[in-house]
FISE-898887 format. One line per field, with one value per residue: residue number from 1; residue in three letters; z, x, y of N, C-alpha, C, O in turn. Coordinates in steps of 0.05 Angstrom, whole numbers, plus 5000, padded with zeros to 4 digits. Atoms other than C-alpha are relative to their C-alpha. Example, Ala and Ser with C-alpha at 12.3 -4.5 7.8 and 13.67 -1.06 7.14 Angstrom:
2
num: c(1,2);
residu: c(ALA,SER);
n.w: c(5000,4999);
n.u: c(5018,4984);
n.v: c(4976,4976);
ca.w: c(5156,5143);
ca.u: c(5246,5273);
ca.v: c(4910,4979);
c.w: c(5000,5014);
c.u: c(5018,4985);
c.v: c(5024,5022);
o.w: c(5013,5018);
o.u: c(5039,4995);
o.v: c(5024,5044);
***
This chain:
196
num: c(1,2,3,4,5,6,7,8,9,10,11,12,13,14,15,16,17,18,19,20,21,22,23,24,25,26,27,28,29,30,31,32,33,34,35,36,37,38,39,40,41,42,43,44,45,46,47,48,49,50,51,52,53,54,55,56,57,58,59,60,61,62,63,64,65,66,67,68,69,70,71,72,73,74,75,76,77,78,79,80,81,82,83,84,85,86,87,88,89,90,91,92,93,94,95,96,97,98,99,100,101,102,103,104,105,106,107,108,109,110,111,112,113,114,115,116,117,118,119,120,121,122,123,124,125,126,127,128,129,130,131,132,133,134,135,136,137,138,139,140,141,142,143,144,145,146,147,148,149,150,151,152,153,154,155,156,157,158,159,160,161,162,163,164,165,166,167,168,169,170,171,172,173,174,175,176,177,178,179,180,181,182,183,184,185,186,187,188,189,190,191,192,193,194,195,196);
residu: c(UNK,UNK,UNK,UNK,UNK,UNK,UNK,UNK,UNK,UNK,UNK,UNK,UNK,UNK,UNK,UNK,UNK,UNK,UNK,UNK,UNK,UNK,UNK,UNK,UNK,UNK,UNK,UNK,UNK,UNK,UNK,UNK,UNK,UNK,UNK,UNK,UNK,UNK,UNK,UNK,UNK,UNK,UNK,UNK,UNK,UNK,UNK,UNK,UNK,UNK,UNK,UNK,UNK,UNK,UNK,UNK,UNK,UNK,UNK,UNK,UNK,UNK,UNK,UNK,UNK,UNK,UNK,UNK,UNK,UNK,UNK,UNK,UNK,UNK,UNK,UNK,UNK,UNK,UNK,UNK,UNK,UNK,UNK,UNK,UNK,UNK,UNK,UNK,UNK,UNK,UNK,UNK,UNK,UNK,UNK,UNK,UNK,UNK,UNK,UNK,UNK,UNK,UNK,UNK,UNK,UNK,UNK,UNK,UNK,UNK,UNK,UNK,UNK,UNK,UNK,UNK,UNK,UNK,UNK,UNK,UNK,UNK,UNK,UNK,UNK,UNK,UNK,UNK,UNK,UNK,UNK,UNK,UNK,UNK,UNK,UNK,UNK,UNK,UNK,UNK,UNK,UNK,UNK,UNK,UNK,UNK,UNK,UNK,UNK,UNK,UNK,UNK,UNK,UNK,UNK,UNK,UNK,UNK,UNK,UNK,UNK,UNK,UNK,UNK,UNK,UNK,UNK,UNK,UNK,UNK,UNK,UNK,UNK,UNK,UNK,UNK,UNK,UNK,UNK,UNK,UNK,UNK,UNK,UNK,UNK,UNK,UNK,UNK,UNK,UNK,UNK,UNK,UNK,UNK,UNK,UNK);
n.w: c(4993,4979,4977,4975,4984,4985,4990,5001,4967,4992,4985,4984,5003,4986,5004,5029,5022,5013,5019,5019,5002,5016,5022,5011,5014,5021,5021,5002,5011,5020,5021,4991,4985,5025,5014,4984,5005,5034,4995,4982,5015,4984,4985,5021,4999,4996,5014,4998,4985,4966,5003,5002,4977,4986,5001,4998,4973,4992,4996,4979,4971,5005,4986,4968,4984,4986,4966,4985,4992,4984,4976,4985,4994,4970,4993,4995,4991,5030,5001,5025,5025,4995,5019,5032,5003,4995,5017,5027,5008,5006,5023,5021,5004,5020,5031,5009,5010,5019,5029,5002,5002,4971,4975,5001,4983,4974,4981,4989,4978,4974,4990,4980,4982,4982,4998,4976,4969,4983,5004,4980,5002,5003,4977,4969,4998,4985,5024,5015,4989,5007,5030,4993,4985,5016,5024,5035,5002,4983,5001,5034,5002,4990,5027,4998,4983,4970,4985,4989,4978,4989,4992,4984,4974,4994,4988,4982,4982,4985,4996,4972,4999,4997,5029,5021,5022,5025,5019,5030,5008,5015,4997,5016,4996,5012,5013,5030,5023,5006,4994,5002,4998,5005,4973,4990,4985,5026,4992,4979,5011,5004,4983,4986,5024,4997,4966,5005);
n.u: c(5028,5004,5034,4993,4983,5009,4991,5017,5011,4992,5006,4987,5018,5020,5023,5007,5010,4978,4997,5011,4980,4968,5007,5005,4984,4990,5007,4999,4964,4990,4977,4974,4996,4997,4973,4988,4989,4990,4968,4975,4995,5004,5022,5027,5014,5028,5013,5023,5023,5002,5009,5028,5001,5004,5014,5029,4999,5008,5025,5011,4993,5014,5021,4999,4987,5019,5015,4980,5000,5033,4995,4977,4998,5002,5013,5022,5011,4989,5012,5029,4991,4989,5019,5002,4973,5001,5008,4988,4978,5000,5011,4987,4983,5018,5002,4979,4994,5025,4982,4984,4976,4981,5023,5025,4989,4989,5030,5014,4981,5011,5030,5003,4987,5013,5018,4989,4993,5020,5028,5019,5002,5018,5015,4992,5026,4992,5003,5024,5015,4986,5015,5024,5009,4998,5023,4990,5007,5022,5002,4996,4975,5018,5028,5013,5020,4992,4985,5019,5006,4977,4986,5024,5001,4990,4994,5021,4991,4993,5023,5019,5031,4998,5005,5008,4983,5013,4971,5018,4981,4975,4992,4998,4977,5000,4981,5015,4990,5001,4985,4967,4980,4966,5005,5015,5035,5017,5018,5013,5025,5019,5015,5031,5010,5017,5017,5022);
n.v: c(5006,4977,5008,4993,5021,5024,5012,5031,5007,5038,5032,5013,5026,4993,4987,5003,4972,4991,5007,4990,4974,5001,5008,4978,4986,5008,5001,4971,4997,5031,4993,4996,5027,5005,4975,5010,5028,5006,4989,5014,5029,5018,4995,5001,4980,5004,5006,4983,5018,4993,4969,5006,5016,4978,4977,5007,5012,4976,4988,5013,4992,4977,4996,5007,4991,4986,5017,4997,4974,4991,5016,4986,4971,5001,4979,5006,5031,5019,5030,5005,5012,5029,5012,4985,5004,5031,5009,4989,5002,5019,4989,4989,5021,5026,4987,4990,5030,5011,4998,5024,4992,5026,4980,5018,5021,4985,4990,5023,5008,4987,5005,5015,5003,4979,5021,5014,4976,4986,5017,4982,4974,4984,5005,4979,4982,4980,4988,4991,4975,4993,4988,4994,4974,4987,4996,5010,5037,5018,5022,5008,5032,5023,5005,5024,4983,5014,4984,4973,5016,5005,4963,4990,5009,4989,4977,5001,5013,4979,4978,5014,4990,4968,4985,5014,5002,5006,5009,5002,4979,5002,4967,4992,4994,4963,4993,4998,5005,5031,5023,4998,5020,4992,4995,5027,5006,5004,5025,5001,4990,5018,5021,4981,4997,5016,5023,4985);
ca.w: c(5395,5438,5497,5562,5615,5634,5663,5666,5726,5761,5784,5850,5865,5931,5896,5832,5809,5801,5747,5706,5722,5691,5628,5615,5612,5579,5524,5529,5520,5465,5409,5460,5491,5417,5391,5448,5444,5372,5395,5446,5428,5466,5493,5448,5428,5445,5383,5358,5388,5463,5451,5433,5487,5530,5510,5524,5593,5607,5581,5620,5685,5671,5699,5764,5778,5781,5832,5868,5873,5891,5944,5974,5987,6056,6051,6041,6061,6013,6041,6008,5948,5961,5924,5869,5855,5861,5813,5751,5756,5749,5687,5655,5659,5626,5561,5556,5565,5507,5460,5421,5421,5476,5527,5521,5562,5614,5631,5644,5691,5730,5737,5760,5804,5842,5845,5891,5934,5949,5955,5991,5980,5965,6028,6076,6113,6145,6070,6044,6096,6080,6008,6025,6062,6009,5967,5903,5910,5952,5924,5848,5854,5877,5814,5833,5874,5936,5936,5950,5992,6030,6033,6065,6117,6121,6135,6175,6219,6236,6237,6300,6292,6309,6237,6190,6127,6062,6021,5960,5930,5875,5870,5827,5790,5798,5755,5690,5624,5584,5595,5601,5584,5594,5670,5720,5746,5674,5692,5750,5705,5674,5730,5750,5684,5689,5759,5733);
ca.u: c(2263,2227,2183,2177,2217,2192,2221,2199,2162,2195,2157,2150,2124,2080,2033,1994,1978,2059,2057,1998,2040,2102,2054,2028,2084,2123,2077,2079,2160,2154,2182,2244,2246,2248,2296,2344,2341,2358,2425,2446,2476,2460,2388,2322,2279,2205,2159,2099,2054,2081,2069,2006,1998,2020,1972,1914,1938,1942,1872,1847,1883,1854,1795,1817,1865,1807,1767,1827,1838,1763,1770,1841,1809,1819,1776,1710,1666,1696,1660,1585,1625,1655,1601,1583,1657,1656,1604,1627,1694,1661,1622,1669,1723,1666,1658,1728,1731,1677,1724,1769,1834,1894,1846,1798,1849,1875,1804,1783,1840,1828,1751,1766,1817,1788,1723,1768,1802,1740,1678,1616,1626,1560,1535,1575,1524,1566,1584,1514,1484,1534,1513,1443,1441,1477,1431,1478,1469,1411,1392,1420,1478,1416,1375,1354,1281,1319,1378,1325,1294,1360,1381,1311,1316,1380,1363,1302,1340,1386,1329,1301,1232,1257,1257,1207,1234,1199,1234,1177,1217,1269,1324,1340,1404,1419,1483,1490,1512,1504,1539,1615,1650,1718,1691,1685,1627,1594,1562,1532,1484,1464,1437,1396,1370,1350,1316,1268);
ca.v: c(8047,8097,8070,8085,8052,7991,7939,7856,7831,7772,7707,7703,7633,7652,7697,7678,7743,7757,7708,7741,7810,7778,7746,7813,7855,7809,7815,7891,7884,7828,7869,7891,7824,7796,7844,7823,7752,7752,7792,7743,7670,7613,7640,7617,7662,7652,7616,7654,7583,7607,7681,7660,7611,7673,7714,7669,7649,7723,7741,7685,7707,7779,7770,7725,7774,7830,7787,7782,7857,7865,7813,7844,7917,7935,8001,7970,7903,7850,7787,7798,7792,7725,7690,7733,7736,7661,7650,7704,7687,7604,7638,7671,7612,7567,7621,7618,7535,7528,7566,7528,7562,7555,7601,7530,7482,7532,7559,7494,7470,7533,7525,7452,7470,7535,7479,7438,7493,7520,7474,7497,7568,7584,7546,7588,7616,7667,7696,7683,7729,7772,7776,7773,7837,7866,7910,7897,7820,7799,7731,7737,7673,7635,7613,7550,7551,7503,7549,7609,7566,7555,7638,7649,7603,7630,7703,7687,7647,7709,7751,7703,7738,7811,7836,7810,7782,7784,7723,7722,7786,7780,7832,7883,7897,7979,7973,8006,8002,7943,7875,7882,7827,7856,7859,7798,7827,7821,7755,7778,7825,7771,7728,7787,7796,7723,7712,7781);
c.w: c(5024,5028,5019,5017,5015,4999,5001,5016,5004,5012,5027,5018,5021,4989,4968,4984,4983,4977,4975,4998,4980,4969,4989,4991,4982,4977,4993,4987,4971,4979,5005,5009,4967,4987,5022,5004,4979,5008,5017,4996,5027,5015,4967,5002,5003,4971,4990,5012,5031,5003,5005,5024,5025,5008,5011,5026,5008,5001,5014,5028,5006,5025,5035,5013,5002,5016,5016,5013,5012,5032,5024,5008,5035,5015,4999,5000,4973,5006,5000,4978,4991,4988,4975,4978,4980,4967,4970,5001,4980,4970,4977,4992,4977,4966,4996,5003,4975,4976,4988,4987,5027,5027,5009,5034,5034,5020,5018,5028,5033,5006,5022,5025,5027,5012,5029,5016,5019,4998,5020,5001,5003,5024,5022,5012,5009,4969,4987,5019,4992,4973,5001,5002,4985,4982,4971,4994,5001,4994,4979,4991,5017,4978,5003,5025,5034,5008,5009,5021,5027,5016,5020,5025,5022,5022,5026,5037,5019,5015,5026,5006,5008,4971,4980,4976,4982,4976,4975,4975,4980,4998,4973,4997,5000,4979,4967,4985,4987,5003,4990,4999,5008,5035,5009,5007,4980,5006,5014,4984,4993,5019,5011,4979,4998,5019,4996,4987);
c.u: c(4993,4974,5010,5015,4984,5014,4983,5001,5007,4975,4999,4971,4977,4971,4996,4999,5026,5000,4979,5018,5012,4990,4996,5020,5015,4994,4994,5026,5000,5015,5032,5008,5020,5022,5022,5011,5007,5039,5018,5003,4988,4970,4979,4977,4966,4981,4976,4971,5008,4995,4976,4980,5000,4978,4969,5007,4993,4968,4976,4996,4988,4978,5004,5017,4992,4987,5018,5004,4975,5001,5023,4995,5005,4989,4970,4989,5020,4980,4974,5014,5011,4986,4995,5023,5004,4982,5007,5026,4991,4984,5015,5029,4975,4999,5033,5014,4986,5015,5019,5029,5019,4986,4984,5010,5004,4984,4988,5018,4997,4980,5006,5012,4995,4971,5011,5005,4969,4962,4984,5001,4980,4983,5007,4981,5008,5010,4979,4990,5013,4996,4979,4983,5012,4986,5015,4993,4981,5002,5013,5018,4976,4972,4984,4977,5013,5026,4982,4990,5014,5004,4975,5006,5037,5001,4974,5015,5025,4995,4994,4983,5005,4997,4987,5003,4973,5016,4977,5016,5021,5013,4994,5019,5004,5026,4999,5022,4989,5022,5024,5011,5022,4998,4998,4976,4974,4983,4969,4962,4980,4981,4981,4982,4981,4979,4977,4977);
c.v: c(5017,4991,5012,4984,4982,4980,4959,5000,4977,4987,5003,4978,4997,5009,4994,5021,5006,4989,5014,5025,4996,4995,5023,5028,4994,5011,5023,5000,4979,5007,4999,4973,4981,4999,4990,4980,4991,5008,4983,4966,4988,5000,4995,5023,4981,4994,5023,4977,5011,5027,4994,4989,5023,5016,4991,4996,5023,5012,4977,5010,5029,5006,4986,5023,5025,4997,4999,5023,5006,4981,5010,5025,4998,5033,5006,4972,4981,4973,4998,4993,4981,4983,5008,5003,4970,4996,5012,4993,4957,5011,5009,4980,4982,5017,4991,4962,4997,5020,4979,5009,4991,5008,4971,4977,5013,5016,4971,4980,5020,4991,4971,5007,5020,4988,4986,5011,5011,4998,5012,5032,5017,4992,5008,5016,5026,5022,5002,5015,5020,5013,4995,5016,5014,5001,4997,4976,4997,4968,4992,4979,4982,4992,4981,5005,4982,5020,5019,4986,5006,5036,5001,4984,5007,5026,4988,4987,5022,5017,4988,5019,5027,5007,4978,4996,4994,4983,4995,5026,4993,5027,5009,5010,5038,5004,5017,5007,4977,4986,5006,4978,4999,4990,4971,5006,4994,4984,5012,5023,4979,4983,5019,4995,4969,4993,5031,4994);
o.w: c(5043,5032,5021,5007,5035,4977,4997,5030,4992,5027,5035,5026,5014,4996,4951,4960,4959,4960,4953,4977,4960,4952,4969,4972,4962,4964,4971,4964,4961,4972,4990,5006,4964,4977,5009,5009,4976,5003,5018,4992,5047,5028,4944,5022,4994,4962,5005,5016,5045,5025,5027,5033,5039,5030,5017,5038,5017,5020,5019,5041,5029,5045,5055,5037,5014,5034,5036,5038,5033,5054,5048,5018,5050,5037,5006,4988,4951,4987,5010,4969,4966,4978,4954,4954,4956,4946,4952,4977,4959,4953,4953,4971,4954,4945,4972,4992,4966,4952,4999,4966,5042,5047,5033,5054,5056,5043,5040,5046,5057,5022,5046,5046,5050,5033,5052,5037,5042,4989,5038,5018,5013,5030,5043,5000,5011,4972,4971,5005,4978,4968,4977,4994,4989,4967,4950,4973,4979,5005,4976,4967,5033,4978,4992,5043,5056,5032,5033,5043,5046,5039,5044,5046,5046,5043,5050,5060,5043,5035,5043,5026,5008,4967,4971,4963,4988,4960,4961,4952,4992,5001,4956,5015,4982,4970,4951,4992,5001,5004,4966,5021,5010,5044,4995,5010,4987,5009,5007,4990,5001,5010,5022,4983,4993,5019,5012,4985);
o.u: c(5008,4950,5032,5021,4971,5025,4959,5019,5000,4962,5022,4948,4958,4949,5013,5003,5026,5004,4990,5029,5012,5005,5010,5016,5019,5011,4982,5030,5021,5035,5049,5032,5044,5037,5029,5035,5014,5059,5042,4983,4982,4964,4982,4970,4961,4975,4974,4948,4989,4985,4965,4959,4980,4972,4950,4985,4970,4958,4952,4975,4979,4977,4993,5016,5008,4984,5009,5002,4974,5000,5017,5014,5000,4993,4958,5003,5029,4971,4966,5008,5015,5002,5001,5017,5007,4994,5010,5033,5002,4993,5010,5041,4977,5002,5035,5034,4995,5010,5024,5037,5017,4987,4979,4997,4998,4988,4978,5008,4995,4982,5002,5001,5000,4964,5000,4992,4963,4944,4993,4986,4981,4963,4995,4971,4991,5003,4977,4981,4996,4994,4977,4959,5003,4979,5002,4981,4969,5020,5018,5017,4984,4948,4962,4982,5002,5030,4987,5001,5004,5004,4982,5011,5042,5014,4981,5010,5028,5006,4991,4987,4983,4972,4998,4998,4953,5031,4986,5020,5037,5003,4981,5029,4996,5028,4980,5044,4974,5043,5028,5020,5033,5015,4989,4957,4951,4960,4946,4938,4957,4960,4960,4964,4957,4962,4958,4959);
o.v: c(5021,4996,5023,4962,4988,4977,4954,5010,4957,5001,5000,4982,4982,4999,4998,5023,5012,5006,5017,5029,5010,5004,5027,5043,5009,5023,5025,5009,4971,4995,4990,4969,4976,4982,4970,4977,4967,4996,4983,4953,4999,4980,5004,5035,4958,5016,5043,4986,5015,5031,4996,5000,5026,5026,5006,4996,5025,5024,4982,5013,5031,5021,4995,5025,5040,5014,5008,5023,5019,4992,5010,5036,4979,5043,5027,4956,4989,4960,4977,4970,4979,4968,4995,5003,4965,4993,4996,4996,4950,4996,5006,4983,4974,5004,4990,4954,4975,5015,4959,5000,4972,4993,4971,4969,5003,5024,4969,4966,5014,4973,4971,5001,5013,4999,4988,5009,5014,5013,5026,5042,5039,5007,5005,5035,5043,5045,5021,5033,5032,5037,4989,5018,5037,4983,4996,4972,4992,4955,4968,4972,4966,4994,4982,5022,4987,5026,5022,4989,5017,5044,5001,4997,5006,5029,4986,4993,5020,5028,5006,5033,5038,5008,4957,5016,4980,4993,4977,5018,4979,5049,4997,5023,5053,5027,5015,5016,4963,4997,5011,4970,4978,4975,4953,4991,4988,4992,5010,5022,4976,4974,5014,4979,4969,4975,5029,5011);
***
């Protein structure tokens, strides 16, 4: 069998991402893995329901463990995107609870559970200015007319009457292509798309 050399990614229990690492290559190696565990006694080989199961945890984790990477840069701002983040990653877990395969249970455990870790998020005022003043964002994770409300009295209140704020304004998204699903930031088109 001719592949390249790759190797399986261990576990290690600190960092979440290692475990998507380890799901994903796995399922890169599955033939060799496969092939392997057939040859050695005493070890079970892996079902095609936990493969499966695998595969959905992985394309679940996919996307958190791109917001993750976007969040970890340490060569440009990361915390405007702390919200926007926030909300396509809660977007794209919900398409992926409202299916009804094994993706359905394990989206939905995250969503609640990233819910709990990290309540108020969007009322940080020190991250919504933050994404505020960012011209990619401005208001677009604010759909509701009391959250807008909210951001305005926000910036205004930074502003303390030196710079005059115009909060009647909706943004506009500059991104392009059409809607990426594959992408976490996919969402985020959409919410522009709506508040136009």
């Amino acid at each position: 069998m001719q592949l390249n050399s790759l190797e399986v990614v261990q576990d290690v229990p600190t960092r979440w991402n290692s475990e998507h690492q380890m799901m994903t290559r796995m399922l890169k190696l599955r033939k060799p893995i496969t092939m392997e565990l057939l040859e050695c006694d005493g070890l079970d080989n892996l079902t095609a329901a936990e493969w499966k199961l695998m595969t959905a945890a992985a394309e679940v984790l996919d996307q958190l463990a791109q917001a993750t990477t976007e969040l970890s840069g340490d060569k440009y701002p990361t915390l405007s995107q702390v919200i926007p983040l926030f909300e396509c990653t809660g977007i794209v877990l919900a398409r992926h609870a409202a299916q009804s395969d094994e993706s359905s249970a394990i989206a939905s455990s995250l969503a609640r559970s990233i819910k709990a870790r990290f309540p108020g998020v969007k009322t940080s005022e020190d991250t919504a200015l933050a994404m505020l003043l960012d011209p990619r964002f401005k208001d677009a994770c604010y759909t509701e007319r009391a959250e807008k409300k909210w951001a305005c009295a926000v910036l205004t209140k930074a502003a303390e009457g030196t710079v005059q704020v115009v909060c009647g304004k909706t943004s506009s998204w500059s991104g392009t292509g059409s809607q990426d699903t594959s992408s976490v930031w996919g969402p985020l088109k959409t919410l522009h798309q709506m508040i136009l």
